[in-house]
C-alpha positions as CSV (number, residue, x, y, z in Angstrom):
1,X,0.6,-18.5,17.5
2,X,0.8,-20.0,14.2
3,X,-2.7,-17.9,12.0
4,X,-4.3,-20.6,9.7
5,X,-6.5,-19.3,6.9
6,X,-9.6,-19.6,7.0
7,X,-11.1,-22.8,4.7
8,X,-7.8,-24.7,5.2
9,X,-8.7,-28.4,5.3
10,X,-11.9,-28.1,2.8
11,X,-12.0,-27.5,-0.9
12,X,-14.2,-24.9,-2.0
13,X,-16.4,-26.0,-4.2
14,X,-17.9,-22.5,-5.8
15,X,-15.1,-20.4,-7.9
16,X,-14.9,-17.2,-9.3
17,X,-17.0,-17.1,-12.4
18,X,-19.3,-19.4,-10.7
19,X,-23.4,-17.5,-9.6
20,X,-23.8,-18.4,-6.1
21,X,-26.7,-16.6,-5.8
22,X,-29.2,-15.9,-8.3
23,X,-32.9,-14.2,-7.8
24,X,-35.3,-13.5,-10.7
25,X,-38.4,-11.2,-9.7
26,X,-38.1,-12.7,-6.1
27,X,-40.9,-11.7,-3.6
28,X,-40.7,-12.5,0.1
29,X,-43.6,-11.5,2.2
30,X,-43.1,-10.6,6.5
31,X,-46.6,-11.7,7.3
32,X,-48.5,-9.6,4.3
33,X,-46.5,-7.2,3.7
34,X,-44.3,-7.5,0.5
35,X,-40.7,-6.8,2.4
36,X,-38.9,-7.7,-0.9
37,X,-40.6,-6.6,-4.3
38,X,-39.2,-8.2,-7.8
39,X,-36.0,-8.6,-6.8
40,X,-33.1,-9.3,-9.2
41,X,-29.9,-10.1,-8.2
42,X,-26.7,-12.3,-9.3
43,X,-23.2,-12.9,-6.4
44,X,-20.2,-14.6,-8.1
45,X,-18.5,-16.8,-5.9
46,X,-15.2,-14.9,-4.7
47,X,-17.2,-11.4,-4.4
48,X,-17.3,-9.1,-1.1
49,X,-21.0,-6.8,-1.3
50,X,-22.1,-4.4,0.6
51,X,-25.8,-4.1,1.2
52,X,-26.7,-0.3,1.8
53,X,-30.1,1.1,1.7
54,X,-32.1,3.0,4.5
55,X,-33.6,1.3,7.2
56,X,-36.8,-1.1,6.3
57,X,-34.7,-0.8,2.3
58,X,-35.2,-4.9,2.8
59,X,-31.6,-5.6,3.6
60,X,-32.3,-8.3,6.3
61,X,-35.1,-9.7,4.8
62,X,-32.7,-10.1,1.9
63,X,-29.7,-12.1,3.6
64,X,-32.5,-14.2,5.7
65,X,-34.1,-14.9,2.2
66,X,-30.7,-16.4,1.0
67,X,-29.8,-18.3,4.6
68,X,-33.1,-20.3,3.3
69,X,-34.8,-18.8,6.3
70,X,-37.8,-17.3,4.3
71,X,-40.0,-18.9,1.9
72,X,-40.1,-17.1,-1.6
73,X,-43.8,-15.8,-2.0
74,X,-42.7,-15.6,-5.8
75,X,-39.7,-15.5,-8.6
76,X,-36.7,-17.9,-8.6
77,X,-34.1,-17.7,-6.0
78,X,-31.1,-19.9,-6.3
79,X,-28.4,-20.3,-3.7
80,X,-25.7,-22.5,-3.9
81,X,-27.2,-25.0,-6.5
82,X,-30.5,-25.2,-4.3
83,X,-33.9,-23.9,-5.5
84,X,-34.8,-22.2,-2.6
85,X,-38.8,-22.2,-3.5
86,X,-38.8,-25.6,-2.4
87,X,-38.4,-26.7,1.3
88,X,-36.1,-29.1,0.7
89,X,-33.5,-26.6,-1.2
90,X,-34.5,-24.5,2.1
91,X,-33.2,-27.2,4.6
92,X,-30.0,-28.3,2.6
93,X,-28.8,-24.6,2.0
94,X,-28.8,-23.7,5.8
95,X,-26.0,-25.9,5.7
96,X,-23.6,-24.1,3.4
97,X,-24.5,-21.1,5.0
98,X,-23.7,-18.5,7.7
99,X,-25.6,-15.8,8.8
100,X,-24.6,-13.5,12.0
101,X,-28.3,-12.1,12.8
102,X,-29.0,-8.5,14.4
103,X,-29.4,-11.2,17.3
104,X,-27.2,-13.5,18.5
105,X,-28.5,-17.5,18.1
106,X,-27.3,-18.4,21.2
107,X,-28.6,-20.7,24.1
108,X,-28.7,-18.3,27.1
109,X,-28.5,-20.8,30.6
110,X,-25.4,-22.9,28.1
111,X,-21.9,-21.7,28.4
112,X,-19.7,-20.6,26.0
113,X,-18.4,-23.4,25.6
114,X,-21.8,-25.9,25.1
115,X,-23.0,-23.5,22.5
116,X,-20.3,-23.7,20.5
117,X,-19.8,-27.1,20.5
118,X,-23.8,-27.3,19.8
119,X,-23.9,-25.6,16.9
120,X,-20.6,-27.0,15.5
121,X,-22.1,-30.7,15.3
122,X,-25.4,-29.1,14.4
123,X,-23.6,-28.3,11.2
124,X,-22.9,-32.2,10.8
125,X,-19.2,-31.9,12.7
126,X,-18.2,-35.2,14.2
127,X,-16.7,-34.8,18.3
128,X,-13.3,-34.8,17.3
129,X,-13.7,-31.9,14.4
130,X,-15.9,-29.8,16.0
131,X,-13.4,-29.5,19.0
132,X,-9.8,-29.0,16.6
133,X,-12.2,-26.4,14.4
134,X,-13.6,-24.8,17.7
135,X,-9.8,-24.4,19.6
136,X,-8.6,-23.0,16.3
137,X,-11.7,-20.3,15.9
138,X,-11.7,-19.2,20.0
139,X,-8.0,-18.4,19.3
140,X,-8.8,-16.8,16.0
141,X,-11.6,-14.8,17.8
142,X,-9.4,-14.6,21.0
143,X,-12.4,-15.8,23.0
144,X,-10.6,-16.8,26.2
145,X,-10.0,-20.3,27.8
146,X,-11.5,-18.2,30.9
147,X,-14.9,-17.0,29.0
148,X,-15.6,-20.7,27.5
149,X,-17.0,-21.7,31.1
150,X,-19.4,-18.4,31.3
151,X,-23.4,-18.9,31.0
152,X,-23.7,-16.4,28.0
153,X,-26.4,-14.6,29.9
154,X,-23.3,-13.5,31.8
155,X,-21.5,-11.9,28.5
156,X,-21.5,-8.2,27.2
157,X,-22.2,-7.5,23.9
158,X,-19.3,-7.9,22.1
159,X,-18.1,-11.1,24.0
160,X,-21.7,-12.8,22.1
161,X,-20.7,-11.5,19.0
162,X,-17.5,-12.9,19.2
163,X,-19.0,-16.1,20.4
164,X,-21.3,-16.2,17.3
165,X,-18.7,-15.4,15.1
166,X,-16.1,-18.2,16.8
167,X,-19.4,-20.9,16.0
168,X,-20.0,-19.5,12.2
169,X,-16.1,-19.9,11.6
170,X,-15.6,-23.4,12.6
171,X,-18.5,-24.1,10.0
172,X,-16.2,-23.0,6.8
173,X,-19.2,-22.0,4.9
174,X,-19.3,-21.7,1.3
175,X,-21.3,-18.1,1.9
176,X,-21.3,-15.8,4.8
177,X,-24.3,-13.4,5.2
178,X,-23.1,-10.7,8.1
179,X,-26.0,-7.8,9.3
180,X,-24.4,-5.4,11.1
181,X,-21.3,-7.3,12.0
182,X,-19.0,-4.7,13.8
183,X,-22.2,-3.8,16.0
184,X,-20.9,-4.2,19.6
185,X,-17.4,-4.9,19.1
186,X,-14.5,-2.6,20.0
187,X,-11.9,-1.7,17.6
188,X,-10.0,-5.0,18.0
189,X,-13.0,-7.0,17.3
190,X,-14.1,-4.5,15.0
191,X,-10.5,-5.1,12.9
192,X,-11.3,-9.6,13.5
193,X,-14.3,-9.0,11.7
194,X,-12.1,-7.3,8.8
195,X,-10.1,-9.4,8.6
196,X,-12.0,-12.8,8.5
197,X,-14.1,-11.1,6.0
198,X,-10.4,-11.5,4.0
199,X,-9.6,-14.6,4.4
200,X,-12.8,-15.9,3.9
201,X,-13.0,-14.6,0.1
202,X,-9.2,-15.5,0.3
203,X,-10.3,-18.6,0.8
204,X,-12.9,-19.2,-1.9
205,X,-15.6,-18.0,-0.2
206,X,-18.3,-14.9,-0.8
207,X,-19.4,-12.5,1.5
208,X,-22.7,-10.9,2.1
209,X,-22.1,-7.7,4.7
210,X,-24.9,-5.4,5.3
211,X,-23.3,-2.2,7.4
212,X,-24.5,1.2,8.6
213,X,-20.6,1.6,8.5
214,X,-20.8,2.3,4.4
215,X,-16.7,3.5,4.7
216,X,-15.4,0.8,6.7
217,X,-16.8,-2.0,4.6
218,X,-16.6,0.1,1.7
219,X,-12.6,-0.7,2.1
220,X,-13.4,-4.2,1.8
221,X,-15.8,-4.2,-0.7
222,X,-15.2,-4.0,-4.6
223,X,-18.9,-3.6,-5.4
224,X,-21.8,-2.1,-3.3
225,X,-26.2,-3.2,-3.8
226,X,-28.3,-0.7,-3.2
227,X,-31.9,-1.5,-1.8
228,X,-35.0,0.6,-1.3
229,X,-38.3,0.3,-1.1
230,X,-37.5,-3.9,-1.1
231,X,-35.8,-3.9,-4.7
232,X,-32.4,-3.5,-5.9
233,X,-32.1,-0.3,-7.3
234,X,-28.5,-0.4,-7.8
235,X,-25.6,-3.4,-8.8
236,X,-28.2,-6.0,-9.8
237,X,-25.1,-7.8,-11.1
238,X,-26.0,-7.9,-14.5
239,X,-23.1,-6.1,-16.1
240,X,-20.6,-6.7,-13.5
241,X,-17.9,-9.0,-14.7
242,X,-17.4,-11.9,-13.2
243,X,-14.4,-11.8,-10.6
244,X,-11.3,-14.2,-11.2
245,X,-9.8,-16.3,-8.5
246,X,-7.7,-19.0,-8.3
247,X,-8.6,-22.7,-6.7
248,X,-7.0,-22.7,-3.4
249,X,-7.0,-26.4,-2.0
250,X,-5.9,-26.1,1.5
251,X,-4.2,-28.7,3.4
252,X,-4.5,-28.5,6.8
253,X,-1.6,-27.1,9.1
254,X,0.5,-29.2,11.7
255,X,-0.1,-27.2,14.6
């Protein structure tokens, strides 16, 4: 089976040298408690980070805070050209974004199948897209023809995740934010995750990964954030130079 990269077909608009996310003194608040404190942070387009930090460091709050999924109680938070402060900048960045939750977002009672189709024209897919997209990222996450007409109530662990993963690929996102993205997966979905993580910034894209596995995605990852206490204590991004990459315009494959 021929392997097509990741982002063939789309043009990525964000570049190395180019801030896809920038917070100034950003504050989000989980009901009243200040889960994220003043936080500073810059991600170049083309980067891999790895979020560490000790459980409640603010690591999740963090990548739902960029996925426009939390309202900023305070400070400036940019992502992907949209002012994320207002509710408009919110909606539109959900778009351009991919985040793989501790949870999976998937519709119990559907198949595998109906989700995946439902959250490709979610994303704005017409009928015909969302189905080429879809067959090429079921064969990239090997989820079988067989498991495509399974309720997902019926799946293990890992099967969801793939499942999840298969829907956030077909999106081609311009940033992927992953928490705890080997969780439930055996090695060879554990080495699918790796490598999509590749192509991905292969393809123009920037990565977000927040792992208990520090050496795994360590091996992946040129530059590591350090959260505690909500706040960046470590790789703010202010003196970290800004990666270079070259345009890749991808034309799609004859299959």
């Amino acid at each position: 089976m021929e392997r097509r990269a990741w982002g063939q077909g789309t043009t990525a608009r964000y570049r190395g040298g180019v801030s896809v996310v920038e917070l100034r003194a950003a504050v989000a608040l989980l009901g009243r408690f200040p889960a994220l404190s003043g936080v500073d942070l810059t991600i170049h387009a083309g980067e891999t980070i790895l979020l560490r930090g000790p459980n409640g460091a603010g690591k999740t709050t963090l990548l739902h805070l960029c996925a426009g999924l939390l309202r900023p109680e305070s400070g400036s938070v940019q992502v992907l050209d949209h002012d994320l402060t207002d509710s408009a900048g919110r909606r539109s960045v959900r778009r351009r974004v991919a985040l793989l939750g501790h949870t999976t977002a998937l519709y119990e009672d559907l198949t595998v199948g109906e989700n995946l189709r439902f959250w490709a024209r979610a994303a704005g897919l017409s009928a015909v897209e969302a189905d080429r997209r879809l067959d090429d990222a079921r064969k990239r996450l090997e989820v079988s023809d067989r498991l495509v007409d399974q309720p997902v109530h019926t799946l293990s662990a890992g099967q969801r995740r793939r499942t999840s993963l298969a829907a956030l690929l077909a999106r081609r996102p311009d940033l992927w934010l992953l928490d705890e993205p080997h969780a439930g997966l055996d090695q060879s979905g554990r080495d699918l995750v790796d490598g999509l993580i590749g192509d991905a910034v292969a393809a123009g894209g920037t990565v977000v990964v927040s792992s208990h596995e520090l050496d795994r995605v360590a091996a992946l990852s040129p530059r590591m954030v350090t959260l505690a206490g909500g706040a960046v204590v470590d790789g703010s991004g202010a003196d970290v130079p800004t990666p270079v990459t070259e345009p890749s315009i991808g034309q799609e494959n004859s299959r």
